[in-house]
C-alpha positions as CSV (number, residue, x, y, z in Angstrom):
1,X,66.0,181.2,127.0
2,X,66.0,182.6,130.6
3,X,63.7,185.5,131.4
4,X,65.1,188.0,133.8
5,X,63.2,190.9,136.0
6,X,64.5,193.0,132.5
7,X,62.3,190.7,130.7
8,X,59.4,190.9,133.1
9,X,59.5,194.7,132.8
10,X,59.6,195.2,129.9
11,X,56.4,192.8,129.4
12,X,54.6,194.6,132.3
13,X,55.3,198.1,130.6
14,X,54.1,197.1,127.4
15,X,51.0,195.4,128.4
16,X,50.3,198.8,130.3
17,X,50.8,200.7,127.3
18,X,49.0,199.1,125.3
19,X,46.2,198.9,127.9
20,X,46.1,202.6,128.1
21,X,45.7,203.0,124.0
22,X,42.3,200.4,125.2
23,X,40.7,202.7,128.0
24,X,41.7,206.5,126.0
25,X,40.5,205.0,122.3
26,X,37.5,202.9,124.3
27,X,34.6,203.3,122.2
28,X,36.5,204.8,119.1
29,X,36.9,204.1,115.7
30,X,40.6,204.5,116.2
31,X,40.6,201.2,118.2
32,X,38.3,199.4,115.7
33,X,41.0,199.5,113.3
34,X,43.6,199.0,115.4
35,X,42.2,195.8,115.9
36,X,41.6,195.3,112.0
37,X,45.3,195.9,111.8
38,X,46.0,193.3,114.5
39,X,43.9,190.7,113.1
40,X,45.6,191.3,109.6
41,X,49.5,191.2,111.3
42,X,48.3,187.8,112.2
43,X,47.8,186.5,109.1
44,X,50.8,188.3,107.6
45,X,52.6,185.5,110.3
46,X,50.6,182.9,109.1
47,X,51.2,183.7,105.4
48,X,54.6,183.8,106.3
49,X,54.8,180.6,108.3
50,X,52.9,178.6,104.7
51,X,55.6,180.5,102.4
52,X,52.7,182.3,100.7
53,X,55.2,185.7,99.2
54,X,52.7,187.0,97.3
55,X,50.0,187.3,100.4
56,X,52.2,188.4,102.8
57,X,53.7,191.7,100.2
58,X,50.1,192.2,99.8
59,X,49.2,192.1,103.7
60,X,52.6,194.2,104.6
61,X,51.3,197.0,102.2
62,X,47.9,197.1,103.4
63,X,48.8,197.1,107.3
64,X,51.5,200.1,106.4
65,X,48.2,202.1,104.5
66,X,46.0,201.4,107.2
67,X,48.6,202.8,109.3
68,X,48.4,205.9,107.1
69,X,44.7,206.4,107.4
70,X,44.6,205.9,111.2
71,X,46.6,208.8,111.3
72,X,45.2,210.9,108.5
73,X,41.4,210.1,108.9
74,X,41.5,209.8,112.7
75,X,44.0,212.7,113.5
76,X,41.0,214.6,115.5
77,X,40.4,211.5,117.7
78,X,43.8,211.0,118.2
79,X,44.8,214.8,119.0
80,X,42.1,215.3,121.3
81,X,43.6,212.5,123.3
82,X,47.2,213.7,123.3
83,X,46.6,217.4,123.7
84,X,44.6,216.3,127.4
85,X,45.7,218.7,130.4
86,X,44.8,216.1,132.9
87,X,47.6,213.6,133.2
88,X,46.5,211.5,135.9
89,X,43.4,210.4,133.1
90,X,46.1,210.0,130.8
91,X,48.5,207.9,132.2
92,X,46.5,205.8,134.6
93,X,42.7,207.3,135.5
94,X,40.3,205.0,134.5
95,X,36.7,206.7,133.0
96,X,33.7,206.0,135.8
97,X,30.9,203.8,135.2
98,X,27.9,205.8,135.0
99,X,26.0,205.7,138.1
100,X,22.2,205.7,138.6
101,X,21.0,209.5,137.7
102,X,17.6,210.7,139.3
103,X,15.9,210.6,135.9
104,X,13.1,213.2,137.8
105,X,15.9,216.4,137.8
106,X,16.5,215.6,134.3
107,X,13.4,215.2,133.1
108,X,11.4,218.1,134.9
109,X,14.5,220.5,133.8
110,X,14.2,219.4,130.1
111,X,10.7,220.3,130.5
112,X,10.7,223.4,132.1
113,X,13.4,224.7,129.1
114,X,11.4,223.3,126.5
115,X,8.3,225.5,127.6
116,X,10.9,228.7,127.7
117,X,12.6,227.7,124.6
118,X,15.7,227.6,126.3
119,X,18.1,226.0,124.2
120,X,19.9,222.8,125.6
121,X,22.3,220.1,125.1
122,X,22.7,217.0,127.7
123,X,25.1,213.8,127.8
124,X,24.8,211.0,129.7
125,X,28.1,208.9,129.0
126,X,27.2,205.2,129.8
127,X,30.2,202.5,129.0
128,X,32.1,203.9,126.6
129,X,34.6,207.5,127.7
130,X,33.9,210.2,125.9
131,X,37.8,212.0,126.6
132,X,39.0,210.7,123.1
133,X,35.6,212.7,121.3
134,X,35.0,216.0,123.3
135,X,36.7,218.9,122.9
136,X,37.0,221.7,125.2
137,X,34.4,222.3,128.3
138,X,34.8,223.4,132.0
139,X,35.4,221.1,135.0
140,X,32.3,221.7,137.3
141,X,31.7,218.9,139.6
142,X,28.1,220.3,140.9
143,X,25.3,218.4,142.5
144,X,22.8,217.6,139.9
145,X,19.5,220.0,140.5
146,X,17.1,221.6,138.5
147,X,18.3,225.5,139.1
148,X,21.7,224.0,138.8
149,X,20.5,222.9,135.2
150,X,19.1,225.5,134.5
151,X,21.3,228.4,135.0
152,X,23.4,226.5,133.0
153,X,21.7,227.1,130.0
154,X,20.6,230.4,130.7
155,X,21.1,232.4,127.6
156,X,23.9,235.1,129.5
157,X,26.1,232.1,130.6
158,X,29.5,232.0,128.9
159,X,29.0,228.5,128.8
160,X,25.4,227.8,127.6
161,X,26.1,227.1,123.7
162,X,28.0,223.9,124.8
163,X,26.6,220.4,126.4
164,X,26.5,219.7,129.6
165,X,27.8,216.4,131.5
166,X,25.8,214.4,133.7
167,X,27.4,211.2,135.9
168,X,25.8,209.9,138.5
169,X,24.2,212.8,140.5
170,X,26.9,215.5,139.6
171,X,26.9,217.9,136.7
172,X,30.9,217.0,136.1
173,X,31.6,219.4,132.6
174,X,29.6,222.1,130.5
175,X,30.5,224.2,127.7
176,X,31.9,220.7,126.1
177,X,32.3,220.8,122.0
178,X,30.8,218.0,120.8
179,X,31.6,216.4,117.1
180,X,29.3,217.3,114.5
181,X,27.6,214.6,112.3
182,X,27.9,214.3,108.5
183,X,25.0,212.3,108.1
184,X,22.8,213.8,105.0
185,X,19.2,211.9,106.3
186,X,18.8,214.2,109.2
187,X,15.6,216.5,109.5
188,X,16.0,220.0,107.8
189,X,14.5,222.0,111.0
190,X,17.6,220.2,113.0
191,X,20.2,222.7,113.6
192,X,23.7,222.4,115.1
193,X,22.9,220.9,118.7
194,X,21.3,218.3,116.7
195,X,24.1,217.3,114.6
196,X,26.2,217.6,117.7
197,X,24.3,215.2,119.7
198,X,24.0,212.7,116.4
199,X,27.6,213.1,116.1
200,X,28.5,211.9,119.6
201,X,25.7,209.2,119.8
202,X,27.7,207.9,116.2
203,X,30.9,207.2,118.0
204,X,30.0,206.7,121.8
205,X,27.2,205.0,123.3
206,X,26.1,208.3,125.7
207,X,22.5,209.7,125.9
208,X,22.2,213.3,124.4
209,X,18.8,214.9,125.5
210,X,18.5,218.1,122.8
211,X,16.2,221.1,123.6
212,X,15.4,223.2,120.4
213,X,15.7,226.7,121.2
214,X,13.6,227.5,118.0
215,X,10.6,225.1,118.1
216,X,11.0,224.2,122.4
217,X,10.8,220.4,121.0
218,X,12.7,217.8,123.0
219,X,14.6,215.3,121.3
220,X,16.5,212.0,122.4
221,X,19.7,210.4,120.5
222,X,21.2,207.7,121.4
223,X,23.6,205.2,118.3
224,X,21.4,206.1,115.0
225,X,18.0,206.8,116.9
226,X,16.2,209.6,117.1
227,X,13.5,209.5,119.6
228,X,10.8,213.3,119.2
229,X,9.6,213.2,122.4
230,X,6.1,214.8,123.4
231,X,5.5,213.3,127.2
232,X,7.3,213.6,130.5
233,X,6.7,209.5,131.2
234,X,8.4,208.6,127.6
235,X,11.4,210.7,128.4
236,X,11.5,209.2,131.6
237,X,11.1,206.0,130.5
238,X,14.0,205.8,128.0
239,X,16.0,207.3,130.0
240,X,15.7,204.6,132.5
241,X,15.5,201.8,130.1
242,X,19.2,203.2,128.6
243,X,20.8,204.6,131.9
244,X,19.1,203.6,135.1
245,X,18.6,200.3,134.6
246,X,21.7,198.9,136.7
247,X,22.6,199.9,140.1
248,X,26.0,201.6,140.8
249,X,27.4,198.3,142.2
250,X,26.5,195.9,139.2
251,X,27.8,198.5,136.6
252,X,31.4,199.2,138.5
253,X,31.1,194.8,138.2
254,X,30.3,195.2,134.7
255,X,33.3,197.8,133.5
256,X,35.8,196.0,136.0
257,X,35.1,192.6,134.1
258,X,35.6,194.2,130.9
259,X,38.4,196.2,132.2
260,X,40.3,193.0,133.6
261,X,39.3,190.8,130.2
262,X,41.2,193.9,128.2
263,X,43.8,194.0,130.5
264,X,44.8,189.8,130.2
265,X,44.3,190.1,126.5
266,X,46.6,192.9,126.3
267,X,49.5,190.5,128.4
268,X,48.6,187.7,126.2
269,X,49.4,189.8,123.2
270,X,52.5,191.1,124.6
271,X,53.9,188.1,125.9
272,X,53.2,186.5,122.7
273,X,55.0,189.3,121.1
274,X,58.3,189.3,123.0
275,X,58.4,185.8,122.3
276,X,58.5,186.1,119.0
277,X,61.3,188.6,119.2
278,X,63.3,187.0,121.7
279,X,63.0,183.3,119.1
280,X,64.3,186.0,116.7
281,X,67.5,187.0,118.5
282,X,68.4,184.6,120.1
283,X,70.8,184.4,116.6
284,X,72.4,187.3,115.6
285,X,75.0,187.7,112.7
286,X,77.1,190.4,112.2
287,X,80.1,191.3,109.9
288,X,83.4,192.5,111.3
289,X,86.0,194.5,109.0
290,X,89.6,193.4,109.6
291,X,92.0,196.4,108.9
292,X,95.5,197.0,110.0
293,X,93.9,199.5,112.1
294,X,92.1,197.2,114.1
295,X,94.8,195.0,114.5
296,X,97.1,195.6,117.4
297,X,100.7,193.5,117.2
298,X,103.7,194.2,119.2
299,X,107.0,196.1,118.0
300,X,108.8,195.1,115.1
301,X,106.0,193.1,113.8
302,X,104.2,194.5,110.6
303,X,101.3,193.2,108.6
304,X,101.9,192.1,104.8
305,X,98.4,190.9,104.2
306,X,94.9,190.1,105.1
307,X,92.9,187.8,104.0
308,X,89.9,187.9,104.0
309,X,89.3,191.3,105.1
310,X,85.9,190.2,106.3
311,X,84.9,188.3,109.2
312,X,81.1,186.7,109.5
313,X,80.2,186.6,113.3
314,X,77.6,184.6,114.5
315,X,76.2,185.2,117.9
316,X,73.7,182.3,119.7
317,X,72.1,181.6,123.0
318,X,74.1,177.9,124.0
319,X,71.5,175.3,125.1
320,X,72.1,171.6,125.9
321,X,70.9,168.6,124.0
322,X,71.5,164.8,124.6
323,X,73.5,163.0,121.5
324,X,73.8,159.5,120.5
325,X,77.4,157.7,119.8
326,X,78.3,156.2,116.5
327,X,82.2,154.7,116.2
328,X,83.3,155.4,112.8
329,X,85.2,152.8,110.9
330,X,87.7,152.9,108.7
331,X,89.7,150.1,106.3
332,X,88.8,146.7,105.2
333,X,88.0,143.3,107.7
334,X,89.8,140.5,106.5
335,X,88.2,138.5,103.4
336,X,87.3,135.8,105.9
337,X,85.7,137.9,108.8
338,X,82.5,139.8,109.3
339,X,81.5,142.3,111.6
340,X,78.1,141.1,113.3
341,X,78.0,143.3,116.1
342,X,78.5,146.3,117.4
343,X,77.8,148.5,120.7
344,X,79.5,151.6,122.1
345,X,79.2,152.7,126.0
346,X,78.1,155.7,126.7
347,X,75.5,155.4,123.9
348,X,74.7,158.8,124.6
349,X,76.2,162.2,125.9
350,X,74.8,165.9,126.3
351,X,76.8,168.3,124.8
352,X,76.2,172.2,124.9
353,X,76.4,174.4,121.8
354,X,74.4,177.3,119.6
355,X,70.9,176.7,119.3
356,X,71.5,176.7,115.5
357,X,74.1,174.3,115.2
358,X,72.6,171.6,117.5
359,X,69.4,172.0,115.8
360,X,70.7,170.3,113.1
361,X,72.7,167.4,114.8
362,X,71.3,164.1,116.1
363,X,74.6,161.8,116.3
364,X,78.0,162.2,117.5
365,X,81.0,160.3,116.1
366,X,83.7,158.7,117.7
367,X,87.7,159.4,115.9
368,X,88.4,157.4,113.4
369,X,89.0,153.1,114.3
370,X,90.8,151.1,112.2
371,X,89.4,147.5,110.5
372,X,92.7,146.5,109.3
373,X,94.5,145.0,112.4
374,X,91.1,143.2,113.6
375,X,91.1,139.3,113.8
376,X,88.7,138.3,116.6
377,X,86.0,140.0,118.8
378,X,87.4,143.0,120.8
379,X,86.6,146.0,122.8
380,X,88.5,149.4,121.9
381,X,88.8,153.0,123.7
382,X,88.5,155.5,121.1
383,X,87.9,159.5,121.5
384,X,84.5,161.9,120.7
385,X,85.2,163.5,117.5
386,X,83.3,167.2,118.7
387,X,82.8,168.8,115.8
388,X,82.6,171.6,115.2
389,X,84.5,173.5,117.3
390,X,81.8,175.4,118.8
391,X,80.3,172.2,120.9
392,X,81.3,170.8,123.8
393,X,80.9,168.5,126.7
394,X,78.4,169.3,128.9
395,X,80.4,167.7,132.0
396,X,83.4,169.4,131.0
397,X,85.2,165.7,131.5
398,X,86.6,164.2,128.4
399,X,84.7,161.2,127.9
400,X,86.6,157.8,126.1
401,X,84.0,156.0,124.5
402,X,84.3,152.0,125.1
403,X,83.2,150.5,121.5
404,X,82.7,146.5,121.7
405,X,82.6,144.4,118.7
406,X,82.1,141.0,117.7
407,X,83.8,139.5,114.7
408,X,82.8,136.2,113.0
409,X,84.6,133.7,110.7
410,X,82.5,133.8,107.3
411,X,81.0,130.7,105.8
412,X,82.9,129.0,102.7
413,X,81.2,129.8,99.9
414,X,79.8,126.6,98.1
415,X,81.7,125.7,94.8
């Protein structure tokens, strides 16, 4: 089967959309089990393939619940990605790799709210985005500083109750929602920035630095770790160790690699995919009903009857395949002659035909040739018997198939 520019489009759309669910669910649960569900479609095929019925009903029903849940138990996840005002990261902006912070800002900020008990909350997104777990917040795009920082967090700013964004040097969202955690092992004197900051350190791999307002205690999250901190140097430290530790350079390297690896898989998948489907149509069937209605015959001409009043229609890509030449014989050699050999020129011929029908067909045979009028050793000219009706010649030349034979007088039988 040919593949057209249609074909390659529709590839090269597909493998964008699907690279597109990869950047905006990057980092998510929702693409964990996306790729569960992947993994088990593949061994739906393969149960398939072996003619296991049982395993495959079972697989189909499990893939169309985990559809279910995706959609029940991830709805948050999913809406948050959908309801985005910002098209261009939608359709096609690609999140940035985090890019070396100056760790002092950060650090002396944290420590100058801490001694004020002013309550904080601040994210350092590494890898992983964080569009597809935040909710709500204010583009602000400001050069990182400690009064920037801090008058963020000022208790009279609109926006001080929600975290704060750091990339790079720039302060690029605050008043963000973060997700709460549900975890039930978390300190009692933890209140609600703590849960927040658990809660996105559970599905992303940011930083969250959290200032108490109550107790003025700093405290560092990052997966399931909690890190109390009580000196400048650790905070300093960790945060290095977690989010300096490559230059700006060597981590655009890093997310490009992974970005390109995503993006091949992605065309392998959907390649593999459209080949599937175009194996499956290349056969179509189809019924046509036969009515008088549909039948259009000139005046004076009526119809009595039809029969049937169904037609089967099979529609199949033609391909070309080489077959070999048998001459068919019919009748009886006389009692005193034997056939001992036989050869027919062309021995072989390509024919054209549905993919289905020439599947199945290794030999052609020549029309019918007669044993009854044979006496010695002979060549005859005899026609291709092409059936059925839906083959033909590939040369579009009718062929006549030259079939020698040699005849022998048979030995007397001993008495």
């Amino acid at each position: 089967m040919g593949i057209g520019w249609q074909n390659v489009l529709d590839i090269a759309l597909n493998t964008y959309i699907l690279f597109r669910l990869y950047v905006l669910f990057r980092g998510t649960n929702v693409l964990r089990v996306l790729f569960a569900m992947a993994v088990l479609g593949v061994l739906r095929q393969v149960a398939v393939s072996m003619g296991l019925i049982i395993t495959t009903w079972v697989l189909q029903g499990v893939i169309a619940v985990a559809a279910l849940v995706i959609i029940i138990v991830f709805r948050n996840e999913i809406s948050s990605v959908l309801q985005t005002k910002d098209l261009k990261s939608f359709f096609w902006g690609i999140p940035r790799y985090q890019l070396k912070t100056p760790m002092g800002i950060i650090v002396e900020s944290v420590y100058e709210m801490a001694r004020k008990k002013t309550g904080a909350l601040i994210v350092l997104p590494l890898n992983k985005g964080l569009e597809s777990v935040v909710q709500g917040g204010i583009s602000w795009q400001g050069k990182l500083s400690k009064e920037m920082l801090l008058s963020i967090f000022w208790g009279d700013n609109p926006v001080h109750d929600g975290a704060a964004v750091i990339q790079g040097d720039r302060i690029t969202n605050v008043g963000v929602i973060l997700p709460l955690s549900k975890r039930t092992d978390i300190p009692s004197h933890f209140g609600t920035r703590h849960r927040a900051a658990l809660g996105l350190a559970e599905q992303t791999d940011a930083l969250v630095i959290v200032v108490s307002e109550e107790r003025g205690k700093i405290t560092l999250v990052r997966n399931n770790q909690i890190y109390d901190i009580n000196d400048a140097s650790v905070l300093e430290k960790l945060l290095v160790r977690h989010a300096g530790g490559e230059t700006p350079a060597g981590g655009f390297q890093k997310q490009t690699r992974e970005l390109a690896l995503a993006a091949a898989i992605c065309l392998v998948c959907v390649t593999g995919l459209w080949l599937s489907f175009s194996r499956g149509m290349e056969t179509l069937a189809t019924h046509l009903a036969v009515s008088r209605n549909t039948i259009t015959l000139p005046p004076g001409i009526s119809i009595k009857n039809i029969e049937p009043s169904q037609l089967e229609v099979l529609v199949d890509v033609p391909v070309q395949k080489e077959l070999a030449i048998q001459p068919v014989w019919v009748g009886k050699l006389a009692r005193d002659l034997i056939m001992t050999q036989v050869s027919a020129v062309p021995q072989k011929v390509n024919v054209i035909g549905p993919t289905q029908v020439l599947m199945q067909m290794h030999t052609l045979f020549t029309e019918p040739l007669s044993l009854e009028n044979i006496q010695s050793s002979d060549t005859l000219t005899a026609d291709i018997d092409l059936r059925p009706a839906s083959i033909r010649l590939a040369d579009q030349k009718k062929i006549k198939v030259q079939v020698s034979y040699t005849v022998e007088k048979r030995e007397k039988e001993s008495q």
